[in-house]
C-alpha positions as CSV (number, residue, x, y, z in Angstrom):
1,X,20.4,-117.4,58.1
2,X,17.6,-116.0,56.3
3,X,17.5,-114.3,52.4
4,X,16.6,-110.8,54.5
5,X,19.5,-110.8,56.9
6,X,21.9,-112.5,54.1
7,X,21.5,-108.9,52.0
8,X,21.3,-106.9,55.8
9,X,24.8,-108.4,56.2
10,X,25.9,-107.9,52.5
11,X,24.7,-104.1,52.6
12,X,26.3,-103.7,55.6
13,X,29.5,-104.6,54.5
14,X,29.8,-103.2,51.2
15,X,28.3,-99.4,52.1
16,X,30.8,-97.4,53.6
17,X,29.4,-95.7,57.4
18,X,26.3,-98.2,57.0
19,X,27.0,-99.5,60.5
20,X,27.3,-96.3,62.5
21,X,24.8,-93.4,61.4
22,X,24.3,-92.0,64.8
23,X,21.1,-89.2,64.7
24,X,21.5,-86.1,66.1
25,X,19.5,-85.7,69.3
26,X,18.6,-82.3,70.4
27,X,16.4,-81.9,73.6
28,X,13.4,-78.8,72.9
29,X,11.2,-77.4,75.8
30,X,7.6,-75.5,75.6
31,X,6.7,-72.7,78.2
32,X,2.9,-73.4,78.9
33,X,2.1,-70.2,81.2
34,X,0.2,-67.3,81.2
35,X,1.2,-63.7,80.5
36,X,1.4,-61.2,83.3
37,X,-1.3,-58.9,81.5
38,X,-0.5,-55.1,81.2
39,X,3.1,-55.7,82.4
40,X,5.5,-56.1,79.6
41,X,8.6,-56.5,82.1
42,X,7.2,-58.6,84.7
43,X,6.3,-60.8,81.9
44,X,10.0,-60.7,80.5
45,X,10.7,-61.5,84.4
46,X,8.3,-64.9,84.2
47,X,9.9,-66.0,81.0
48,X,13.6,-66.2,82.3
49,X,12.5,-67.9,84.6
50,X,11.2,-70.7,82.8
51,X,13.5,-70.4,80.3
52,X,16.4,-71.0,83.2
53,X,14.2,-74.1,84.1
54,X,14.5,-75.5,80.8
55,X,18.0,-74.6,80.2
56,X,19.2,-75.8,83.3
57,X,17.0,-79.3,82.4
58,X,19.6,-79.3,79.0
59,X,17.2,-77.6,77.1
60,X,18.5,-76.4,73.7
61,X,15.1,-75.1,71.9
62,X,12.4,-73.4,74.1
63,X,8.8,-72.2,72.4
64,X,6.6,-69.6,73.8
65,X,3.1,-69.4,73.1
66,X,1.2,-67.1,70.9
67,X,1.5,-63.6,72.1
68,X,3.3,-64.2,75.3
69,X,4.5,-60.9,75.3
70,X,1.7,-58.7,75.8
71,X,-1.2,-61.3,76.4
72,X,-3.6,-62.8,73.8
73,X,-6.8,-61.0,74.6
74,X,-9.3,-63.7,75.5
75,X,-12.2,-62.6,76.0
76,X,-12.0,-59.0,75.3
77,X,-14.0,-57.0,73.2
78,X,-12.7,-53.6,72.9
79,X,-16.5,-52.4,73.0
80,X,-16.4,-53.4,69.5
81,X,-19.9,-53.9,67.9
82,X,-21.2,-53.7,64.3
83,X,-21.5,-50.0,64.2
84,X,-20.3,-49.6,67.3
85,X,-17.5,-48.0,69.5
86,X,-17.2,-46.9,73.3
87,X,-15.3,-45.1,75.2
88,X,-14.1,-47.8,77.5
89,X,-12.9,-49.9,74.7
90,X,-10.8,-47.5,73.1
91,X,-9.0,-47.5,76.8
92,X,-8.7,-51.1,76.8
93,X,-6.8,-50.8,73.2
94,X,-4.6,-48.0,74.6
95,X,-3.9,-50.4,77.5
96,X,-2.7,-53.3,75.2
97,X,-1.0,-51.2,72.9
98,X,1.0,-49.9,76.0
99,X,1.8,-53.4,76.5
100,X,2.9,-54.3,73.0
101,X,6.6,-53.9,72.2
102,X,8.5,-52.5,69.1
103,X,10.6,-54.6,67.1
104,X,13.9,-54.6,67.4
105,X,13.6,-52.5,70.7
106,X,14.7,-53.0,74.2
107,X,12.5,-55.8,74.8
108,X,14.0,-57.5,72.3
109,X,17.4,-56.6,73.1
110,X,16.3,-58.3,76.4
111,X,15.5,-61.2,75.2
112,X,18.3,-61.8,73.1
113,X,20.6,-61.1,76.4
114,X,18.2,-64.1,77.9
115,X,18.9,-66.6,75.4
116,X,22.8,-65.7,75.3
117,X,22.9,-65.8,78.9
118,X,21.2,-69.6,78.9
119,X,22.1,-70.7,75.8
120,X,19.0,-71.2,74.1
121,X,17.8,-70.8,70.6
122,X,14.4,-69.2,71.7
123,X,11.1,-68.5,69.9
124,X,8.6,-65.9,71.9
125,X,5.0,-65.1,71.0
126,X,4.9,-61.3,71.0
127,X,2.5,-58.5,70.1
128,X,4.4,-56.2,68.1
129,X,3.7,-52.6,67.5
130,X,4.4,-50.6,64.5
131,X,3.2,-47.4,65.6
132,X,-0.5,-47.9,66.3
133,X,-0.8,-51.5,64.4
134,X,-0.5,-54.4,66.2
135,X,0.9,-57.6,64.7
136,X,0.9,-61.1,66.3
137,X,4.7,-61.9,66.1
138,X,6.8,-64.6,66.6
139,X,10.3,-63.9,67.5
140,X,13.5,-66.0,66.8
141,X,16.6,-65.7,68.9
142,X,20.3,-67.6,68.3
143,X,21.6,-69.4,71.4
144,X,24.6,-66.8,71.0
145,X,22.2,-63.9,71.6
146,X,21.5,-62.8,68.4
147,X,17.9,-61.4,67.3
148,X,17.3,-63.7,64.0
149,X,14.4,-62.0,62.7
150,X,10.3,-62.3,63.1
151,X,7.3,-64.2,61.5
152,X,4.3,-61.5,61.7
153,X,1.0,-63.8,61.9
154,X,-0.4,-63.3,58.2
155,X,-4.0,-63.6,58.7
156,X,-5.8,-62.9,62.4
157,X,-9.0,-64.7,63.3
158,X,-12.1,-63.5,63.5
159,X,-12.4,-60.1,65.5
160,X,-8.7,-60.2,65.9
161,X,-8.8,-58.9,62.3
162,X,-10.0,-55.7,64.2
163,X,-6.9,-55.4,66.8
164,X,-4.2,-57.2,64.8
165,X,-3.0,-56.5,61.4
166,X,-1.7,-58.6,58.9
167,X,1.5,-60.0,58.2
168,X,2.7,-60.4,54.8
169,X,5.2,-62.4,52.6
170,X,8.9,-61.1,53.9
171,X,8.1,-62.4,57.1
172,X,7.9,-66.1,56.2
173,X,11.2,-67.1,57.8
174,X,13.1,-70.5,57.9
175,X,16.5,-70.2,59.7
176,X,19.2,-72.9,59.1
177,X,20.3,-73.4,62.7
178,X,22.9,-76.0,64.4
179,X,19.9,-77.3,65.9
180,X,17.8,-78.0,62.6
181,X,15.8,-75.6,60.3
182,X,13.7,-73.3,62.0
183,X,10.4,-71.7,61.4
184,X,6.9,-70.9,62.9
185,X,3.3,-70.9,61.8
186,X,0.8,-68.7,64.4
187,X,-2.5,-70.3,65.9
188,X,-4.9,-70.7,62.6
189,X,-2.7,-69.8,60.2
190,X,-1.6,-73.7,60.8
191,X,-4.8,-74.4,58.9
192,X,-3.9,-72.9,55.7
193,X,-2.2,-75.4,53.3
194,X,-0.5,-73.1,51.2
195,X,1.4,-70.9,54.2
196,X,2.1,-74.5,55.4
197,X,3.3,-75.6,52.2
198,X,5.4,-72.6,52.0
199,X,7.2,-73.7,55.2
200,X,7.5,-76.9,53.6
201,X,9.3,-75.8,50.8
202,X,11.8,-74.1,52.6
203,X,12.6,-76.9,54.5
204,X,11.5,-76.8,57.9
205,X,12.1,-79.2,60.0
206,X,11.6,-77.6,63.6
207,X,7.6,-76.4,63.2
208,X,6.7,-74.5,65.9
209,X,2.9,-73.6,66.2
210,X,2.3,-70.8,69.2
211,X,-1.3,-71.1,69.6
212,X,-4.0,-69.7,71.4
213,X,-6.3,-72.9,70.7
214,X,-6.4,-75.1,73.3
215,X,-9.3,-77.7,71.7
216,X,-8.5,-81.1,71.4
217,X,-9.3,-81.1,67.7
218,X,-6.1,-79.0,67.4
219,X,-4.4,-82.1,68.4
220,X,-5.5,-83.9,65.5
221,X,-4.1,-80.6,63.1
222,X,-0.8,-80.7,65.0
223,X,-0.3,-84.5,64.4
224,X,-1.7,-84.1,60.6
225,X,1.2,-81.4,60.1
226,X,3.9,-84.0,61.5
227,X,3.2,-86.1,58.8
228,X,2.1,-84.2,56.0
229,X,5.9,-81.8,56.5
230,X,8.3,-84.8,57.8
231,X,9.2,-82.7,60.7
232,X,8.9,-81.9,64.2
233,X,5.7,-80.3,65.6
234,X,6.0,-77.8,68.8
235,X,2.9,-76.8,69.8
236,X,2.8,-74.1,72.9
237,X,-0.6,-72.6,74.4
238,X,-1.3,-70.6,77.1
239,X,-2.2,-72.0,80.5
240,X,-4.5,-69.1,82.3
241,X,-7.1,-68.7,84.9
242,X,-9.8,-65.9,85.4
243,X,-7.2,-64.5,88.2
244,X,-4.5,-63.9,85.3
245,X,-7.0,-61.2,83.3
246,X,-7.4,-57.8,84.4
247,X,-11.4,-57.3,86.0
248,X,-13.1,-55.6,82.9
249,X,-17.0,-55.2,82.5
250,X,-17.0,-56.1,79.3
251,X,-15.1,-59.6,79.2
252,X,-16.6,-62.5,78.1
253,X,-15.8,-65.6,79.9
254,X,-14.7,-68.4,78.0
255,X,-16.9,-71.7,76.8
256,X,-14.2,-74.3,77.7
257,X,-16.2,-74.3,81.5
258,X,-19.5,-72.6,83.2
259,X,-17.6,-72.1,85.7
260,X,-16.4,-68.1,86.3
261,X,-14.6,-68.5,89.8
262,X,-11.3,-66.9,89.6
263,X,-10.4,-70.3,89.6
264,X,-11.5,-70.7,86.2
265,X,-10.1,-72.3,83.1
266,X,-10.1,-69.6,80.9
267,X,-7.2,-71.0,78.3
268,X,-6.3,-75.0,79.0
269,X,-3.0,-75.4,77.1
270,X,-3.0,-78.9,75.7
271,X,1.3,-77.9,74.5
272,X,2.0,-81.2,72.7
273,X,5.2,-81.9,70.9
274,X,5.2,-84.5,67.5
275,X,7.4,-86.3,66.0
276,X,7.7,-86.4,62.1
277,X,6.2,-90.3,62.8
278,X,3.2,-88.8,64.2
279,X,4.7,-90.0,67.5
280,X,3.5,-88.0,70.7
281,X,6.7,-87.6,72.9
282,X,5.6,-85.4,75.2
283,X,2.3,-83.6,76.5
284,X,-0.6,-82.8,75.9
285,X,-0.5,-81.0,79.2
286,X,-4.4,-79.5,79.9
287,X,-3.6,-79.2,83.5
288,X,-1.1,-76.5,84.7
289,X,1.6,-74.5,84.2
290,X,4.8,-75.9,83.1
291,X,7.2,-77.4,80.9
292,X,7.0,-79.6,77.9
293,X,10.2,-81.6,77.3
294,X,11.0,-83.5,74.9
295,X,14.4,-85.3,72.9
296,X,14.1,-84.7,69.3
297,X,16.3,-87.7,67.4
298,X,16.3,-85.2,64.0
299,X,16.9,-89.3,61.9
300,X,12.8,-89.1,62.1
301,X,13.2,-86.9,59.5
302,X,14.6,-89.0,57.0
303,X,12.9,-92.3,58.4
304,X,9.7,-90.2,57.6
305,X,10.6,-88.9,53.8
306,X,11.5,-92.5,52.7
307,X,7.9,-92.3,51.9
308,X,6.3,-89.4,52.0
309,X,7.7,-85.7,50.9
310,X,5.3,-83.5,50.3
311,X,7.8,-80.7,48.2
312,X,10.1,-83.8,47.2
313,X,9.2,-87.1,45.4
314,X,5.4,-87.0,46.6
315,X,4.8,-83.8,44.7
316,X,3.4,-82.6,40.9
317,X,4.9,-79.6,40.6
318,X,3.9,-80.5,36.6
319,X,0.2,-80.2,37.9
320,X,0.6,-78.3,41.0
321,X,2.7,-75.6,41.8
322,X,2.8,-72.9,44.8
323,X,4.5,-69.1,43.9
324,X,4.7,-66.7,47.1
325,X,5.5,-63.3,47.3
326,X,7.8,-62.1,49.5
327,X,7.5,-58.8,48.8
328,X,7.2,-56.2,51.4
329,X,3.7,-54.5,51.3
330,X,3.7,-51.3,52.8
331,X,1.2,-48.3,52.7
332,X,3.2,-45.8,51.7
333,X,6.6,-45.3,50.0
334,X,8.9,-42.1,50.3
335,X,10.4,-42.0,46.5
336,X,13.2,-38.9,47.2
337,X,13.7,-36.5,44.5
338,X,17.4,-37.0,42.8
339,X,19.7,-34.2,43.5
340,X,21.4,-32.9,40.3
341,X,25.4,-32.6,40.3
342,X,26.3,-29.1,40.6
343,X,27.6,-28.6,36.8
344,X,24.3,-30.0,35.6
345,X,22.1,-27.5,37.9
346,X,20.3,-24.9,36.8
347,X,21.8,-21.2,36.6
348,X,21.0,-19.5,40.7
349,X,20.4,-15.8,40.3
350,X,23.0,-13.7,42.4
């Protein structure tokens, strides 16, 4: 017998529950489909259906893609130009804000009902309006129905700084689940070190990353995140065609493809799950609709952080150190005007 297995045998025998760690194995599910634009309820209507899919496959976690709920406005352009408005883009907004939903709402409620009925933990891309701001949302449901709370996307990209506003530091969640700790990060915002350290330091350990980026260079940030956090990576983009956009003048096709067939390509998924190893188990799917399956054995975790945690024992917090502010920012505050006890009031005339 060799030295090595001499002291495999010895530690095996002297650590109490060495032999027998089982892992917990939880089995998570992306949607990779397409909203049904300018129909918030039909839309509902697609999702349980997948979501039934996945359940019924033993799903436990299922993702949604970035602004499911609503539609991610590819293409569009609001007849926005530098110094520039039209009347036809201010009708496209109305349009989308129709579409948008208010959270909590009935949509919400809806959804909730969903994942109680199949018994899901869920998290659904969403435009959310707050009056006449849009936010790009993620939404977090418990498997017992319950609405967990919402990650509002904290900074949109390019001219969706001119639809979308901008989340700020209360809406950071991570949610200790049965399943694992849960959180999200939206599209670009997955590029930003900080909001991923952030994540990091609240332990996340189930990293989902709705996206509208469909590149194959965002398979190379999705792995990179993986690693760099110890935990599992569930990426979930929209599949789409021309067919699935409403006919508009003023869209601009998409340079995935030349082709503008209804037939085309206009968003090409690529919904990949990661395992904190940087293992791919399943997807990238660039093909279709569908779903993404995948059995998450939650020891990666630990096999991963033996040597590298980035908020743990591979940090300087003596050299480096990351403060957030998770205070609410809002526009205006109502301060009300303190009401006097009676015996303190001044004297009323009679």
């Amino acid at each position: 017998m060799s030295g090595s297995e001499e002291m495999s045998k010895a530690l095996k025998a002297t650590t109490p529950g060495f032999p027998d760690m089982p892992s917990t194995i939880i089995r998570a599910t992306i949607v990779q489909a397409s909203t049904v634009y300018n129909d918030t309820p039909k839309t509902i209507e697609k999702a349980e259906g997948f979501i039934a899919q996945a359940a019924s496959d033993g799903a436990q976690l299922v993702v949604f893609p970035e602004a499911f709920i609503a539609g991610y406005p590819r293409g569009y352009r609001f007849g926005i130009g530098v110094g520039v408005h039209n009347v036809d883009g201010r009708d496209c907004f109305r349009k989308y804000h129709a579409s948008a939903i208010v959270v909590p709402g009935p949509e919400v409620d809806k959804l909730a009902e969903i994942a109680r009925k199949y018994k899901v933990y869920l998290v659904m891309g969403a435009i959310e309006k707050d009056g006449y701001t849009l936010y790009c949302t993620a939404l977090f449901f418990s498997s017992e129905g319950r609405f967990l709370g919402k990650h509002r996307k904290v900074m949109p990209t390019s001219l969706e700084r001119c639809i979308w506003g901008y989340g700020d530091g209360s809406t950071i969640p991570v949610y200790d689940t049965p399943l694992g700790k849960l959180g999200a990060a939206i599209c670009w915002e997955n590029r930003m070190p900080l909001l991923r350290t952030s994540l990091y330091g609240k332990g996340i350990e189930l990293y989902c990353a709705p996206t509208a980026d469909g590149s194959t260079e965002w398979q190379s940030s999705m792995m990179h995140i993986a690693l760099e956090g110890g935990c599992f990576v569930l990426s979930a983009c929209q599949f789409c065609l021309r067919k699935d956009f409403p006919d508009h003048a003023d869209y601009l096709y998409t340079d995935w493809y030349d082709d503008q067939s209804q037939e085309a390509i206009v968003s090409q998924g690529g919904s990949v799950i990661i395992s904190p190893l940087g293992k791919i188990l399943a997807g990238p799917n660039f093909e279709s609709e569908g779903l993404i399956t995948a059995d998450l054995d939650l020891g990666d975790i630990a096999r991963a952080k033996l040597y590298f945690d980035s908020v743990g024992h591979y940090s300087r917090p003596d050299i480096f150190n990351l403060t957030v502010n998770e205070t609410p920012n809002k526009p205006v505050t109502f301060v009300s005007k303190s009401v006097k006890k009676e015996d303190d009031s001044e004297p009323q005339d009679k």
